[in-house]
PDB file of N, CA, C, O and CB in Angstrom:
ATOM      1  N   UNK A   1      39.401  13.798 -36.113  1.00  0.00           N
ATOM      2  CA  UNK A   1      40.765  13.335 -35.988  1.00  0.00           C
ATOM      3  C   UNK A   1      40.798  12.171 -35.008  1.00  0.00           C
ATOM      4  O   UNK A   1      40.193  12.380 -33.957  1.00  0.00           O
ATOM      5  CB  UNK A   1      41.702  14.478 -35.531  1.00  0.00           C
ATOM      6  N   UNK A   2      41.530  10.698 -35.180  1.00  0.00           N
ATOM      7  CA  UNK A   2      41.972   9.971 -34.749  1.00  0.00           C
ATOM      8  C   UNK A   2      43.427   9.289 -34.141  1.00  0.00           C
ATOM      9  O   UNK A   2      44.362   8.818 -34.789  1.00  0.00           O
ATOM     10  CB  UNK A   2      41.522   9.717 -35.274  1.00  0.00           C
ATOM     11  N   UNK A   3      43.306   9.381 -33.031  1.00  0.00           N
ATOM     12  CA  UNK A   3      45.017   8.859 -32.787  1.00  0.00           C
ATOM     13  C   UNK A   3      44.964   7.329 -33.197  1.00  0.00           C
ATOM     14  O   UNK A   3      44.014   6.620 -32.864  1.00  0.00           O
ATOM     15  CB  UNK A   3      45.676   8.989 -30.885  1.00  0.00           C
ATOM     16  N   UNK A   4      45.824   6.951 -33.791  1.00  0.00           N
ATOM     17  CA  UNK A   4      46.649   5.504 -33.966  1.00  0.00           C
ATOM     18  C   UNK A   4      47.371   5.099 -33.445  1.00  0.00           C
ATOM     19  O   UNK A   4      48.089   5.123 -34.445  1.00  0.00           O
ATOM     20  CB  UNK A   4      47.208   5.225 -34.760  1.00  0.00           C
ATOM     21  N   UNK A   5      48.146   4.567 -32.545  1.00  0.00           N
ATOM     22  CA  UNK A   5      49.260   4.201 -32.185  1.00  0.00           C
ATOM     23  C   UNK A   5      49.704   2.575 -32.678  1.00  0.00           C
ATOM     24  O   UNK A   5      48.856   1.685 -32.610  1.00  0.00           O
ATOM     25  CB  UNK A   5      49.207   4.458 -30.753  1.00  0.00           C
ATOM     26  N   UNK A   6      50.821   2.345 -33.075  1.00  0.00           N
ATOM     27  CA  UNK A   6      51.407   1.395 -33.553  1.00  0.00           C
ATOM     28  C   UNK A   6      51.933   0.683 -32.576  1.00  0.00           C
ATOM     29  O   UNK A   6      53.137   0.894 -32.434  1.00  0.00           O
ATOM     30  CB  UNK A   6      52.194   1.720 -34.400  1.00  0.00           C
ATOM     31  N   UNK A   7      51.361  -0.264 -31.682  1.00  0.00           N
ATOM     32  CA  UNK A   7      51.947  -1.128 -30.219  1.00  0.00           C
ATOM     33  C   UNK A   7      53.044  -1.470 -31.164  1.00  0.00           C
ATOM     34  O   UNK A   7      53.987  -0.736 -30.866  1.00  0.00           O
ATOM     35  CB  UNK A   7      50.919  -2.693 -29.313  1.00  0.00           C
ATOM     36  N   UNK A   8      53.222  -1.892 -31.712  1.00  0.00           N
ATOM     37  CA  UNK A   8      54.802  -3.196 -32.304  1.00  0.00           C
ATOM     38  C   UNK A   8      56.016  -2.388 -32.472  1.00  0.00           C
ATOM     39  O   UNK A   8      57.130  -2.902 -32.372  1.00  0.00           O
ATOM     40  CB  UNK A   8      54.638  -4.110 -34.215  1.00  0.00           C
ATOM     41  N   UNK A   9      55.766  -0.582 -32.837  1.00  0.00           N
ATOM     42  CA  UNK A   9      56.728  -0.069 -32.948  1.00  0.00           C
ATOM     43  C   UNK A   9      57.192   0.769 -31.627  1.00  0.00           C
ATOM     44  O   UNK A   9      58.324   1.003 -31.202  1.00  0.00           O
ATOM     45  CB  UNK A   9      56.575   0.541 -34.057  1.00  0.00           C
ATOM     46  N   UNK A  10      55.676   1.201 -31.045  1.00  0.00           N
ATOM     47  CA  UNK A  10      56.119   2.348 -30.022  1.00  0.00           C
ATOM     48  C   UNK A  10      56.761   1.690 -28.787  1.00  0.00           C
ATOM     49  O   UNK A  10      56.250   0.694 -28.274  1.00  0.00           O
ATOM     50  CB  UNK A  10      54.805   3.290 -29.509  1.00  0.00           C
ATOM     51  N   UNK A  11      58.304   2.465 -28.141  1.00  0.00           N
ATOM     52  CA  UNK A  11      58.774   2.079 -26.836  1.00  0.00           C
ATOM     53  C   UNK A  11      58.601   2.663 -26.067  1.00  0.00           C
ATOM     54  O   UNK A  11      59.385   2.602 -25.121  1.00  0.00           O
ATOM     55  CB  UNK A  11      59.753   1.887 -26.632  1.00  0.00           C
ATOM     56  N   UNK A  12      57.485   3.562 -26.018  1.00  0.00           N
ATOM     57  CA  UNK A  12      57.404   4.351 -24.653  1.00  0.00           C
ATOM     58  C   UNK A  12      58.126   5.055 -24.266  1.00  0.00           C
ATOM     59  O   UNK A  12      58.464   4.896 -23.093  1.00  0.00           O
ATOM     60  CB  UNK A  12      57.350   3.826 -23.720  1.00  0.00           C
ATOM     61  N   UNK A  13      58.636   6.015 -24.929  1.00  0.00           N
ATOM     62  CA  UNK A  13      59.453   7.101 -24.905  1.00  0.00           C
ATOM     63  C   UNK A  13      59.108   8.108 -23.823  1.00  0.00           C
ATOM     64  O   UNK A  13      59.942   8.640 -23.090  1.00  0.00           O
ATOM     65  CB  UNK A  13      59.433   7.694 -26.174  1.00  0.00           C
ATOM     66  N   UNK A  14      57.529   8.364 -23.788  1.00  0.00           N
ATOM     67  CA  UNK A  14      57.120   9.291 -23.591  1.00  0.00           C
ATOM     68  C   UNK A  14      57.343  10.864 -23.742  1.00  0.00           C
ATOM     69  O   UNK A  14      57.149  11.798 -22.965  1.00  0.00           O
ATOM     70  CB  UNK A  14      57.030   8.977 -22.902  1.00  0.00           C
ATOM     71  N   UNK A  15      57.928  10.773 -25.327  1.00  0.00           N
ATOM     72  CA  UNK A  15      57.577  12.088 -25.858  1.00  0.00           C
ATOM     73  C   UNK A  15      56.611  12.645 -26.131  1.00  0.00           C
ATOM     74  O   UNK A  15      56.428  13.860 -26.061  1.00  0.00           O
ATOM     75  CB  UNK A  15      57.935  12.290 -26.639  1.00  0.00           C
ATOM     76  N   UNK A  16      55.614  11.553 -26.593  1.00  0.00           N
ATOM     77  CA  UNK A  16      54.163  11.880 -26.505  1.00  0.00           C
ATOM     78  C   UNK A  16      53.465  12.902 -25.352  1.00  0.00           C
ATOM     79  O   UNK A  16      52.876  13.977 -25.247  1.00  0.00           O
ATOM     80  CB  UNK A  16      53.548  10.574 -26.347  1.00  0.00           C
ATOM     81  N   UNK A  17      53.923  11.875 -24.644  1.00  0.00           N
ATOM     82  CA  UNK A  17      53.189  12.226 -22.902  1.00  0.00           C
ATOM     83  C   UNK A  17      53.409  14.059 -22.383  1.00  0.00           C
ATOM     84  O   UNK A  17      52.691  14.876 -21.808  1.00  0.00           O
ATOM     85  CB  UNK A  17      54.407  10.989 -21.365  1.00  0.00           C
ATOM     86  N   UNK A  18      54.838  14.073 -22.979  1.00  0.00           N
ATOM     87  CA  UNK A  18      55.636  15.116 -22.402  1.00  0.00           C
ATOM     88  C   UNK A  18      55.213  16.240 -23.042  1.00  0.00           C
ATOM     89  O   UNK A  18      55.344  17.356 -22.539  1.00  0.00           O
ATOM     90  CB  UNK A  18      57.085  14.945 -22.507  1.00  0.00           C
ATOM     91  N   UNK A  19      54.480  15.956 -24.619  1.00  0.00           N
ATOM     92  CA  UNK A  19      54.145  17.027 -25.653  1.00  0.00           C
ATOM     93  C   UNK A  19      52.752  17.151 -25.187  1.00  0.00           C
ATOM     94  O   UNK A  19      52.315  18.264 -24.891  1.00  0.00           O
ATOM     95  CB  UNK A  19      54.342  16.639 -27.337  1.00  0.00           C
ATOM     96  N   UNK A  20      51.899  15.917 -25.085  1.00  0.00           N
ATOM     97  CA  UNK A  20      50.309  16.324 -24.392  1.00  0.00           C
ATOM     98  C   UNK A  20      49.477  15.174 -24.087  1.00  0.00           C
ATOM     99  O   UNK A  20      48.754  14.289 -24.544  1.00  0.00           O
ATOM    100  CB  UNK A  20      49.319  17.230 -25.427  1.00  0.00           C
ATOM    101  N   UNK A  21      50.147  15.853 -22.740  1.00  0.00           N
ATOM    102  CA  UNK A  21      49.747  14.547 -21.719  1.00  0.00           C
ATOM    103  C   UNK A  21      48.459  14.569 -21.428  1.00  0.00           C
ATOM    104  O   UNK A  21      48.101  13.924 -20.442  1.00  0.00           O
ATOM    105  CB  UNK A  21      50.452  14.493 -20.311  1.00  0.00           C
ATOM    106  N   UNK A  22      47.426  15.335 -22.236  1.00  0.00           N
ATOM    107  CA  UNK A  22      45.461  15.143 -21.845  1.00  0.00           C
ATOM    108  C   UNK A  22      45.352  13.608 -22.882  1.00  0.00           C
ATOM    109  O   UNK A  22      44.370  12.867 -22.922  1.00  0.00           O
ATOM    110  CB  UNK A  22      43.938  17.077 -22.808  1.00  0.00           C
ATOM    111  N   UNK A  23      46.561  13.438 -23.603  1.00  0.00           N
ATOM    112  CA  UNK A  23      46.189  12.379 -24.727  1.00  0.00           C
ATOM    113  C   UNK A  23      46.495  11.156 -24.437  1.00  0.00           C
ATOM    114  O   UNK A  23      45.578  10.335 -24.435  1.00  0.00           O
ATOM    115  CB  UNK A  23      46.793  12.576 -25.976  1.00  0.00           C
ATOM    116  N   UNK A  24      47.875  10.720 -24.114  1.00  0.00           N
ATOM    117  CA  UNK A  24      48.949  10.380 -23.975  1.00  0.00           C
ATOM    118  C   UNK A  24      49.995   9.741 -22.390  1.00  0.00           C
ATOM    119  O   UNK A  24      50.903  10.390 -21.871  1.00  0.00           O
ATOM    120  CB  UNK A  24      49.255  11.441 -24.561  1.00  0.00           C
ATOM    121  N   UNK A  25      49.519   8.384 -21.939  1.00  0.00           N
ATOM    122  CA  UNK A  25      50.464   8.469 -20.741  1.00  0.00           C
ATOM    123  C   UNK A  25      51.256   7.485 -20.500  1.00  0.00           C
ATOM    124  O   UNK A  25      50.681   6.510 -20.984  1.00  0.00           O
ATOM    125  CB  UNK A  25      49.873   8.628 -19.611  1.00  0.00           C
ATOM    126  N   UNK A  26      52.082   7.199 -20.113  1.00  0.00           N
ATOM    127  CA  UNK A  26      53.162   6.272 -20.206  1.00  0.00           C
ATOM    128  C   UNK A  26      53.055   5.530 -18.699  1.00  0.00           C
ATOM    129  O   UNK A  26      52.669   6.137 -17.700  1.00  0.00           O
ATOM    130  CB  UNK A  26      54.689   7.091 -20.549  1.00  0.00           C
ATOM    131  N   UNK A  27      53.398   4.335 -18.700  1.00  0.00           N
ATOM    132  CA  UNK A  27      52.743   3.313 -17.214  1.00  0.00           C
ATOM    133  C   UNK A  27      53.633   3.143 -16.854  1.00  0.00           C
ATOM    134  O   UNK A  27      54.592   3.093 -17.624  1.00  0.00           O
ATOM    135  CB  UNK A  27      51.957   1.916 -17.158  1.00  0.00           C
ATOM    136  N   UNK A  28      53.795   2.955 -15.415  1.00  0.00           N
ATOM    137  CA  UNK A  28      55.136   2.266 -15.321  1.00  0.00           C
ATOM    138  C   UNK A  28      55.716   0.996 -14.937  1.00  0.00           C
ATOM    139  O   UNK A  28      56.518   0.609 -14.087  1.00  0.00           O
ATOM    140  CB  UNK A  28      55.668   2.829 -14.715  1.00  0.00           C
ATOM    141  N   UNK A  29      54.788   0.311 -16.184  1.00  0.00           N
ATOM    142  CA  UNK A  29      55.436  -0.826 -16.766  1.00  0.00           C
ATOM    143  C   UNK A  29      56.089  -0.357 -18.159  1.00  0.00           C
ATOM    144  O   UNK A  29      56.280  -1.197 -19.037  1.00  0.00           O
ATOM    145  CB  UNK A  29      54.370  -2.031 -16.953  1.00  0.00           C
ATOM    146  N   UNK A  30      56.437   1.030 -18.358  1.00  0.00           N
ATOM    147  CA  UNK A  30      56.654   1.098 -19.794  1.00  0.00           C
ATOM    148  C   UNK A  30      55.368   0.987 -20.950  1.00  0.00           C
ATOM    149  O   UNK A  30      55.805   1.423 -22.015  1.00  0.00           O
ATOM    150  CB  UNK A  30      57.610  -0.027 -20.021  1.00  0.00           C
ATOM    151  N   UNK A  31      54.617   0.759 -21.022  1.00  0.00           N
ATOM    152  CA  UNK A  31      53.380   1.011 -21.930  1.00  0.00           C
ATOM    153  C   UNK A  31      52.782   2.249 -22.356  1.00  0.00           C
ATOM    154  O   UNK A  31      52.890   3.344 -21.805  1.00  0.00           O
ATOM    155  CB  UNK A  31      52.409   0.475 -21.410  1.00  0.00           C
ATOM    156  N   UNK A  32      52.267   2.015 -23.189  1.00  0.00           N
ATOM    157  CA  UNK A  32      51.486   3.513 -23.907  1.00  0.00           C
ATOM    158  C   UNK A  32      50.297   3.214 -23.668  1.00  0.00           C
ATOM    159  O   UNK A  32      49.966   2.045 -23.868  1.00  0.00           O
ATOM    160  CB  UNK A  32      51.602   3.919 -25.618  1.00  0.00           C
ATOM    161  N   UNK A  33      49.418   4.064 -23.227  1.00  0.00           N
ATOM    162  CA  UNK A  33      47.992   4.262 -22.895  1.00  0.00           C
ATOM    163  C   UNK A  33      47.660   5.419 -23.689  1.00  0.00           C
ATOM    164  O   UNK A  33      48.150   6.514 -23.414  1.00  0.00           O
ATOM    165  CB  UNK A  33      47.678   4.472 -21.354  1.00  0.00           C
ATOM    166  N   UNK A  34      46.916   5.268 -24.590  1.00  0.00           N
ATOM    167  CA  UNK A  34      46.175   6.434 -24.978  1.00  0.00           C
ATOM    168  C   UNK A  34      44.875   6.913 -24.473  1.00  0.00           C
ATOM    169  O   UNK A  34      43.880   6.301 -24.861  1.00  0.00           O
ATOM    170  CB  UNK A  34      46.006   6.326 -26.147  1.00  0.00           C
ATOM    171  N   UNK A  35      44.686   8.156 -23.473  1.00  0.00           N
ATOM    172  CA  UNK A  35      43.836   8.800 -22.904  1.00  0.00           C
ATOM    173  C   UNK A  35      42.852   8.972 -23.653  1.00  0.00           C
ATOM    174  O   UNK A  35      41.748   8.712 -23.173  1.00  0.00           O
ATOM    175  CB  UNK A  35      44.224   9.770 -22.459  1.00  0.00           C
ATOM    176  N   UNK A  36      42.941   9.512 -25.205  1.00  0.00           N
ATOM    177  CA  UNK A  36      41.881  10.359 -25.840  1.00  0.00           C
ATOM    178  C   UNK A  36      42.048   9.577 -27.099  1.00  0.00           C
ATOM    179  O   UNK A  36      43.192   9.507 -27.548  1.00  0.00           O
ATOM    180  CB  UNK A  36      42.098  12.103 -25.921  1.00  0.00           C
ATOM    181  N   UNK A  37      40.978   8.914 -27.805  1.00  0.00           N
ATOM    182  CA  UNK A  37      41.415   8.175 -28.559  1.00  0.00           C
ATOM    183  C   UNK A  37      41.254   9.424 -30.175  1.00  0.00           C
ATOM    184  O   UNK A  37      42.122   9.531 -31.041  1.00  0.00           O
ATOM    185  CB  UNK A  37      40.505   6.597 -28.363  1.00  0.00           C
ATOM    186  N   UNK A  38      40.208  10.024 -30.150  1.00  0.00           N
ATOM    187  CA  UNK A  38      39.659  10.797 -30.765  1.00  0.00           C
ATOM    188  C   UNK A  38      39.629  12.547 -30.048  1.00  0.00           C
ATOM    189  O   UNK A  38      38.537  13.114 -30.057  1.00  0.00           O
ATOM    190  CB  UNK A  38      38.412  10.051 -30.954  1.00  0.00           C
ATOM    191  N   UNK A  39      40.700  13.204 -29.539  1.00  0.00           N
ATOM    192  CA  UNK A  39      40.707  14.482 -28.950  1.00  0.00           C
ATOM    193  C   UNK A  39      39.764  15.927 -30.234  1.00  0.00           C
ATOM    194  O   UNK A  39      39.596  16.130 -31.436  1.00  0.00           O
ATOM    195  CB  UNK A  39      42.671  14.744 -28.630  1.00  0.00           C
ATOM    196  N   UNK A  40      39.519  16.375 -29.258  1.00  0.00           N
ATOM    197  CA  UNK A  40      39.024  17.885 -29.733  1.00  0.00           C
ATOM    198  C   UNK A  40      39.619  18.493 -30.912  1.00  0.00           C
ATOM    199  O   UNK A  40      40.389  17.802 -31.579  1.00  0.00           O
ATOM    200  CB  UNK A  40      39.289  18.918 -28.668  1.00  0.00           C
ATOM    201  N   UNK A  41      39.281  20.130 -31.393  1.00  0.00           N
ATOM    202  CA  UNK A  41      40.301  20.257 -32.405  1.00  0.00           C
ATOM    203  C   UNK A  41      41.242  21.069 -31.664  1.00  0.00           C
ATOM    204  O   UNK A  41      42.311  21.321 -32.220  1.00  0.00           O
ATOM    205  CB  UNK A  41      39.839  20.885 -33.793  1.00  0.00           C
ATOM    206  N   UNK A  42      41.005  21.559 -30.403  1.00  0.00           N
ATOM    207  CA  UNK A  42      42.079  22.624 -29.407  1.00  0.00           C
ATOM    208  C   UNK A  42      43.415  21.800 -29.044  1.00  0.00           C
ATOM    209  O   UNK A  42      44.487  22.247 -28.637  1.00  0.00           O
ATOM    210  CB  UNK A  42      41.263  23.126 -27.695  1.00  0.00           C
ATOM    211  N   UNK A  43      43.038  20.452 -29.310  1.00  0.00           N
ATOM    212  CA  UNK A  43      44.023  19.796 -28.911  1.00  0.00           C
ATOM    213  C   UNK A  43      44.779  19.697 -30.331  1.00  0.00           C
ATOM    214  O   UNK A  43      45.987  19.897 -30.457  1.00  0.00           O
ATOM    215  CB  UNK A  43      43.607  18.487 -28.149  1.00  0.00           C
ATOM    216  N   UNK A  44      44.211  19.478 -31.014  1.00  0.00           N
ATOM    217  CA  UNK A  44      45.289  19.176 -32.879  1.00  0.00           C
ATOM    218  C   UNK A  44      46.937  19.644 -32.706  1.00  0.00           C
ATOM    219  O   UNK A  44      47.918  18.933 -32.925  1.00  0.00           O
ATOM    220  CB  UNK A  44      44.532  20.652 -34.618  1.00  0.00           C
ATOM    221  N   UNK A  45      46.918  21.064 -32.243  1.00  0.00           N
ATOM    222  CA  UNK A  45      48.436  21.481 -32.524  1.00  0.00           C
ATOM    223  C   UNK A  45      49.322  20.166 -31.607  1.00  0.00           C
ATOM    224  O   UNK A  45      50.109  19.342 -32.073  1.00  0.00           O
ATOM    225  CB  UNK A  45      48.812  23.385 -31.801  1.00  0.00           C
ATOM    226  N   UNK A  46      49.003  20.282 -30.613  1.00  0.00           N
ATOM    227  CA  UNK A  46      49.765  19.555 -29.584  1.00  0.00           C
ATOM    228  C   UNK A  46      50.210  17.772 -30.067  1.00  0.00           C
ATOM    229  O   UNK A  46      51.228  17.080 -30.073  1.00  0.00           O
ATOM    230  CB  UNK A  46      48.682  19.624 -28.135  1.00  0.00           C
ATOM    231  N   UNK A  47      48.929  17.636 -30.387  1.00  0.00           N
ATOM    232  CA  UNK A  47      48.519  15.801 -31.392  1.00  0.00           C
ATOM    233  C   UNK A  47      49.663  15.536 -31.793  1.00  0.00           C
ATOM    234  O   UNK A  47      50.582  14.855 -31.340  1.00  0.00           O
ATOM    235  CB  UNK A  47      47.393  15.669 -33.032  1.00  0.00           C
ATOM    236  N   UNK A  48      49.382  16.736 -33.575  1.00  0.00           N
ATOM    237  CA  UNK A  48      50.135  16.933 -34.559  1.00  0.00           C
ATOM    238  C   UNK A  48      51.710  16.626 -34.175  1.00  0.00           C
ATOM    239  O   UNK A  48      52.377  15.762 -34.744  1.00  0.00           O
ATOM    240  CB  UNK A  48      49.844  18.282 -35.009  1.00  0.00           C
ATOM    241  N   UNK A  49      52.352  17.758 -32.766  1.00  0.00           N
ATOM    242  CA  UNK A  49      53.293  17.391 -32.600  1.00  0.00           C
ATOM    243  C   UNK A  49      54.233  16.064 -31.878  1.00  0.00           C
ATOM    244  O   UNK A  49      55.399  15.737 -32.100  1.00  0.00           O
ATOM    245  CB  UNK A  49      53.345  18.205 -32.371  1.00  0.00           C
ATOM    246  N   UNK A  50      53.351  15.553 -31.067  1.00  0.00           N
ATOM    247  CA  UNK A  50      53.746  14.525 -30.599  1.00  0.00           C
ATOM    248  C   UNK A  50      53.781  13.673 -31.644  1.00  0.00           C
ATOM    249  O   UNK A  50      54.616  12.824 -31.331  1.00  0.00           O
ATOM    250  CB  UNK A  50      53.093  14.151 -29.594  1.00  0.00           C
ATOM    251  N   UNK A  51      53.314  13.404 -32.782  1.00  0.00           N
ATOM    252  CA  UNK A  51      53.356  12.513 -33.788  1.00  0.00           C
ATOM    253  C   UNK A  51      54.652  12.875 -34.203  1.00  0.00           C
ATOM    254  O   UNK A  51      55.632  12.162 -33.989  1.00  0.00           O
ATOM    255  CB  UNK A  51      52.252  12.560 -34.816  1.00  0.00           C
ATOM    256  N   UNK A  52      54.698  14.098 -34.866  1.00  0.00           N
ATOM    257  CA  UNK A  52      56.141  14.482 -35.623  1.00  0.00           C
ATOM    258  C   UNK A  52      57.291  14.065 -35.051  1.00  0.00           C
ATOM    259  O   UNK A  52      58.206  13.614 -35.739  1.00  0.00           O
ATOM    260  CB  UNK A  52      56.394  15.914 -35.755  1.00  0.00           C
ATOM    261  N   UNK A  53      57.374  14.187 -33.548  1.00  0.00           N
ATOM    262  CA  UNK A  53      58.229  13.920 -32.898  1.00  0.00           C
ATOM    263  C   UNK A  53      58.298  12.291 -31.811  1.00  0.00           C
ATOM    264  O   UNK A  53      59.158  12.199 -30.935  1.00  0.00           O
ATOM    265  CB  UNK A  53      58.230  15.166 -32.316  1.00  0.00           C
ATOM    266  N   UNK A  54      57.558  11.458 -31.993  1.00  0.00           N
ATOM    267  CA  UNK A  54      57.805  10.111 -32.245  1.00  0.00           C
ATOM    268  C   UNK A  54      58.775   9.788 -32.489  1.00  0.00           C
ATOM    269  O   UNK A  54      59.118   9.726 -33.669  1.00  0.00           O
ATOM    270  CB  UNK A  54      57.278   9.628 -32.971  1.00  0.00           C
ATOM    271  N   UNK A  55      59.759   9.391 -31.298  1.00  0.00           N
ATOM    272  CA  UNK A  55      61.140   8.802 -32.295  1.00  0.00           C
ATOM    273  C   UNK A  55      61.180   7.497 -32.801  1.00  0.00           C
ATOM    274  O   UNK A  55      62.211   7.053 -33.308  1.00  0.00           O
ATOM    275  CB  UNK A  55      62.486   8.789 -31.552  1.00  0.00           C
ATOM    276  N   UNK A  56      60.081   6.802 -32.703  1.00  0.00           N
ATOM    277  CA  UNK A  56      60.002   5.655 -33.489  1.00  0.00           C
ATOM    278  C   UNK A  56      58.974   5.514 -34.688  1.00  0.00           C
ATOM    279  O   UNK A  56      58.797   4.629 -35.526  1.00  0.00           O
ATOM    280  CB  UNK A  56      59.776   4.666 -32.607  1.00  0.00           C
ATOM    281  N   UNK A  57      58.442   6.583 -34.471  1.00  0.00           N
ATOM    282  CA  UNK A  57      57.160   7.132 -35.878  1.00  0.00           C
ATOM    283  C   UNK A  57      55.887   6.097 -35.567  1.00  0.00           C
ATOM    284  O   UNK A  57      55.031   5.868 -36.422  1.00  0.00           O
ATOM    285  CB  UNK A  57      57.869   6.728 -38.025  1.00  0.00           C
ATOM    286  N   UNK A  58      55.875   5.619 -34.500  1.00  0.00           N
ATOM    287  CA  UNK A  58      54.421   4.754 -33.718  1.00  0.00           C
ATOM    288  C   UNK A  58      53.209   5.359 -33.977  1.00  0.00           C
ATOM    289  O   UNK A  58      52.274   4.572 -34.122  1.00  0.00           O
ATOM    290  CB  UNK A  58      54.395   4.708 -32.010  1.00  0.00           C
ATOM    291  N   UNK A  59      52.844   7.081 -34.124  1.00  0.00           N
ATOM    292  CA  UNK A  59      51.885   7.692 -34.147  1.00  0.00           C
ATOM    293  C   UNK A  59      51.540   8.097 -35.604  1.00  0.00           C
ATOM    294  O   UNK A  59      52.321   8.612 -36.403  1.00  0.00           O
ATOM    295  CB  UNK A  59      52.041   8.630 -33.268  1.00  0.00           C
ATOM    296  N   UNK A  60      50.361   7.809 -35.795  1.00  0.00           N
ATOM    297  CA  UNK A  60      49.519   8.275 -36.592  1.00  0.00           C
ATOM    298  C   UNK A  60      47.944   8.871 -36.367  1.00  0.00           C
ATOM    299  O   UNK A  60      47.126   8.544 -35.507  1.00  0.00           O
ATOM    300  CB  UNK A  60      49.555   7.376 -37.300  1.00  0.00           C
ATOM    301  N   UNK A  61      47.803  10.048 -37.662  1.00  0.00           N
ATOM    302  CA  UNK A  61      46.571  10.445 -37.592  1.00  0.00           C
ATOM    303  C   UNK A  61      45.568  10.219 -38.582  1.00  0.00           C
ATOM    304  O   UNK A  61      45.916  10.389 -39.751  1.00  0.00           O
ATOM    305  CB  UNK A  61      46.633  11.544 -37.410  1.00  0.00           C
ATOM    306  N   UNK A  62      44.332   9.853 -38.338  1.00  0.00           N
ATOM    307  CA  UNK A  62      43.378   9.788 -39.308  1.00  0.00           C
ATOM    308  C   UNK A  62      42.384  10.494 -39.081  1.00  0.00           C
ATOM    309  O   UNK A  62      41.953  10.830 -37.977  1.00  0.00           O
ATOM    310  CB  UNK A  62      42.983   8.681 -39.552  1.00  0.00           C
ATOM    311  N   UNK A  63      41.917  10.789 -40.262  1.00  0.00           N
ATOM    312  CA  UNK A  63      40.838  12.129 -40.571  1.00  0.00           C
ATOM    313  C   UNK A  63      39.619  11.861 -39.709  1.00  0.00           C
ATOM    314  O   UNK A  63      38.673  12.648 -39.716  1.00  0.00           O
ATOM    315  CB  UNK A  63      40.259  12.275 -42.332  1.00  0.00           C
TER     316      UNK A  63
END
């Protein structure tokens, strides 16, 4: 599994961060940093949800 993040769409919400922050951290300049570009599979549930819940749909996963 791969995280994607979409710079052009994501604003740094940090819902990500807030759902799983081993992945995920927000700067404070406002930016998205992705910690784990490729996480474990213990991490998947947590991934999964921070994607779903993207309020700008910035996140994606690849196999």
């Amino acid at each position: 599994m791969k995280i994607v993040v979409d710079y052009d769409l994501c604003e740094a919400n940090a819902v990500c961060m807030d759902v799983c922050p081993k992945c995920f951290r927000v700067e404070e300049d406002d930016t998205l940093t992705l910690l784990v570009e490729s996480p474990d599979a213990a991490l998947r549930p947590k991934v999964e949800d921070a994607v779903r819940l993207c309020p700008r749909q910035a996140l994606t996963l690849e196999a």
